[in-house]
C-alpha positions as CSV (number, residue, x, y, z in Angstrom):
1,X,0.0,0.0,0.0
2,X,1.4,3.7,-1.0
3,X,1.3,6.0,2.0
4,X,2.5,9.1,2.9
5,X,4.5,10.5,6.0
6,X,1.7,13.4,7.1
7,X,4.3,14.0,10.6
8,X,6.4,17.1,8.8
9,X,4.5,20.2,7.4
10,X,0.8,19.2,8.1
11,X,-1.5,21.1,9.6
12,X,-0.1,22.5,12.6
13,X,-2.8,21.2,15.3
14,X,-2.6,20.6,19.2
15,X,-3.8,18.0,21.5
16,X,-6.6,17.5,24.2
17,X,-5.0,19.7,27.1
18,X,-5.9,22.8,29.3
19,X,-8.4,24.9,27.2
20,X,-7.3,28.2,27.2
21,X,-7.1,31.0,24.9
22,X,-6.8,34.9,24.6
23,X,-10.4,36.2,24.8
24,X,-12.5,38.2,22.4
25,X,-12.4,37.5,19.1
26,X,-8.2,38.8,19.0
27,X,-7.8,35.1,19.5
28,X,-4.4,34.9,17.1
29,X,-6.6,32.9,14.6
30,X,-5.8,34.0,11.1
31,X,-8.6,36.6,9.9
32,X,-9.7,34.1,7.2
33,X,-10.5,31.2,9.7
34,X,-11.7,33.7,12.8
35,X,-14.3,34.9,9.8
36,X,-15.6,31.3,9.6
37,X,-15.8,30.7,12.5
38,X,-18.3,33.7,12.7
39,X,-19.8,32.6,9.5
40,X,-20.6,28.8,10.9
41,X,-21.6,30.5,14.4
42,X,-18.5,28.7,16.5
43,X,-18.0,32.9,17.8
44,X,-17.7,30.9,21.4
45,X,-14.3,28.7,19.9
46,X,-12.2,32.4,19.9
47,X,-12.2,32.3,23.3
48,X,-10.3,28.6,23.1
49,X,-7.9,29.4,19.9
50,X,-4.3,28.6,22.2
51,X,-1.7,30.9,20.7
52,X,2.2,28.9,21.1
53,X,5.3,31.1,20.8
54,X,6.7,28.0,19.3
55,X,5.7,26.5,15.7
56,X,3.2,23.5,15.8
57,X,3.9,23.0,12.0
58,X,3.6,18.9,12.8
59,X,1.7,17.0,15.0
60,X,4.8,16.3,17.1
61,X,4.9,19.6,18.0
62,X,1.6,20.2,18.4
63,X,1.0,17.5,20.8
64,X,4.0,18.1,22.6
65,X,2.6,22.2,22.7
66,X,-0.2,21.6,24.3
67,X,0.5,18.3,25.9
68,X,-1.9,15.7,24.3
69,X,-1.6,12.1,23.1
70,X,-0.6,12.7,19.5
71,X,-3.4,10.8,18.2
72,X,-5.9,13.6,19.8
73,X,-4.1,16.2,16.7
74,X,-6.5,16.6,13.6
75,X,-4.1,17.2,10.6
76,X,-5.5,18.8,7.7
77,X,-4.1,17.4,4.1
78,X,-4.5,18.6,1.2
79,X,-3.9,15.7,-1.6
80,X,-4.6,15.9,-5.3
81,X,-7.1,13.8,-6.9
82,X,-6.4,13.2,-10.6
83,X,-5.4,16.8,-10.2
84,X,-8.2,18.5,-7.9
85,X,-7.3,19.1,-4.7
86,X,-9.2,17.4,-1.7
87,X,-8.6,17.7,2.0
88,X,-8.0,14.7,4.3
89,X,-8.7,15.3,7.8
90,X,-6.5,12.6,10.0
91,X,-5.5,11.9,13.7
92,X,-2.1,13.2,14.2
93,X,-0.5,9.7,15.3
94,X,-1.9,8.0,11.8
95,X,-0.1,8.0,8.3
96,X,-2.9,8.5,5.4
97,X,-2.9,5.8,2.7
98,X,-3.0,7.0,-0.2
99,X,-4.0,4.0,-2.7
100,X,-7.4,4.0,-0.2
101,X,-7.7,7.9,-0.8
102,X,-7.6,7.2,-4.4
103,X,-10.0,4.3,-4.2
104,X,-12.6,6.5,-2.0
105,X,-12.0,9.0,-4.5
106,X,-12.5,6.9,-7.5
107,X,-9.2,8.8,-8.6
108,X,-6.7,7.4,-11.1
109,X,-4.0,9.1,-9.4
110,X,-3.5,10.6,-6.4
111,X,-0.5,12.8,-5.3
112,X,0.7,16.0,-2.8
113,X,0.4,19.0,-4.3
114,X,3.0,21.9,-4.3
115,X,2.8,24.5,-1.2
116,X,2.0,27.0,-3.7
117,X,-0.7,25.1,-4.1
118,X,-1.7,24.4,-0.9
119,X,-1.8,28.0,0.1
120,X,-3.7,29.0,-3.3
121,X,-6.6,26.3,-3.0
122,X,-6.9,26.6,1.1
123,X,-5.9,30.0,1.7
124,X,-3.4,29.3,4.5
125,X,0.7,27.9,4.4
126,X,1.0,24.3,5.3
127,X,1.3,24.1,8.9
128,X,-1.4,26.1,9.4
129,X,-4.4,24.9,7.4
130,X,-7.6,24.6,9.5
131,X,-10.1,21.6,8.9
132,X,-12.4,24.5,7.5
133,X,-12.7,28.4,6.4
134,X,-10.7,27.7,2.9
135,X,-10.5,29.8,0.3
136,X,-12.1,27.5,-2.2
137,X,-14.7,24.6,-1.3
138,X,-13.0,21.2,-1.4
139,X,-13.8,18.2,-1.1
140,X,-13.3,16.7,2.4
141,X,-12.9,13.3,3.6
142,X,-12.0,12.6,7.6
143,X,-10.6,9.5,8.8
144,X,-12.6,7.8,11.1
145,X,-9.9,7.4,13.6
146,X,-10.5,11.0,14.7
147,X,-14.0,9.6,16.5
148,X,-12.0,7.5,19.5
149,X,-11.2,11.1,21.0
150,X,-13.8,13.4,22.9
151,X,-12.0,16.4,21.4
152,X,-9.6,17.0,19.3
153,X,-7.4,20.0,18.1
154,X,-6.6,21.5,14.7
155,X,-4.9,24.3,12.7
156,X,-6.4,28.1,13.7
157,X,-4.9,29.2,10.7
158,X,-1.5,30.2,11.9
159,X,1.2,27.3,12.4
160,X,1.2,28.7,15.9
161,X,-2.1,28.7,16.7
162,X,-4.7,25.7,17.6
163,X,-8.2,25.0,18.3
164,X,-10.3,21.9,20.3
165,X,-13.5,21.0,18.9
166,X,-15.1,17.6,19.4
167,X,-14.5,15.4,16.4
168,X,-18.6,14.8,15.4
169,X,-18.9,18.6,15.3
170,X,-15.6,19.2,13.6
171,X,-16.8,16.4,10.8
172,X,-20.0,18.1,10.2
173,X,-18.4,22.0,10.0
174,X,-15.8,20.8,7.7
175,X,-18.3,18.9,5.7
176,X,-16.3,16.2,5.6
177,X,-17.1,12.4,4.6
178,X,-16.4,9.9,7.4
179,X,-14.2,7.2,5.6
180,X,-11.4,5.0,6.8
181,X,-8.5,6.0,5.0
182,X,-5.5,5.2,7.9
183,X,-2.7,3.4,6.7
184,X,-2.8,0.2,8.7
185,X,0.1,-1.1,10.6
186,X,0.5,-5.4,10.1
């Protein structure tokens, strides 16, 4: 089976630790993802976005941040199918498959796109893209795996900035598909 390493330059996201944040809507989100969350009614998350001095470009560092298994990180992919880009929203401590990404897909091929392209389709530099608020509608698929946690934390936007949200809810405001796209370990 074809995988890919997601561990460097994913999404920067953070673990299930102390919720805190810096109040008001000045959370340290970037603009574009504070605005959905306004737009998708989450106004209450600003006061949980935690704001690291440090990068959490990878789930390593994100876990370690704000000291969480690594498995409770979302990471937000972005893969292209056949050549249109698609997110894949995974737990931090998994590696995506990417023959079962192109099966769910129905793609012939399946690849990882350029930053440039990443940062064109999503609106936000890998490390920091958020399971939702892109600048163009893709398609989204989530790995079941995110469901074993009660919350779960992903990209704000920034790669220093992260957010908790329980998994169902995060599923349903990305508009994701629930599919099982984990590369499994024999």
């Amino acid at each position: 089976m074809t995988s890919t390493d997601d561990t460097a330059g994913t999404g920067g996201t953070g673990g299930a630790g102390g919720i805190g944040g810096t109040g008001g809507t000045d959370s340290g989100a970037h603009p574009r993802f504070a605005a959905a969350l306004r737009e998708l009614g989450l106004d209450d998350l600003h006061t949980h976005v935690r704001r690291f001095p440090d990068a959490t470009r990878t789930a390593a560092e994100a876990a370690a941040a704000v000291g969480c298994e690594l498995a409770q990180i979302c990471k937000s992919l972005v893969f292209a199918a056949d050549g249109v880009p698609v997110l894949v929203l995974m737990d931090g401590a998994s590696r995506v498959d990417v023959e079962l990404v192109r099966r769910e897909l129905g793609a012939g091929k399946v690849t990882r796109p350029r930053a440039d392209v990443v940062r064109e389709t999503t609106g936000y530099a890998i490390g920091g893209v958020p399971p939702f608020g892109h600048r163009t509608r893709t398609r989204v698929l989530a790995d079941r795996s995110l469901l074993e946690h009660d919350v779960v934390w992903a990209a704000a936007g920034t790669p220093y900035t992260v957010f908790p949200m329980a998994p169902k809810a995060l599923v349903v405001h990305a508009g994701a598909t629930l599919v099982d796209v984990r590369e499994r370990v024999s």
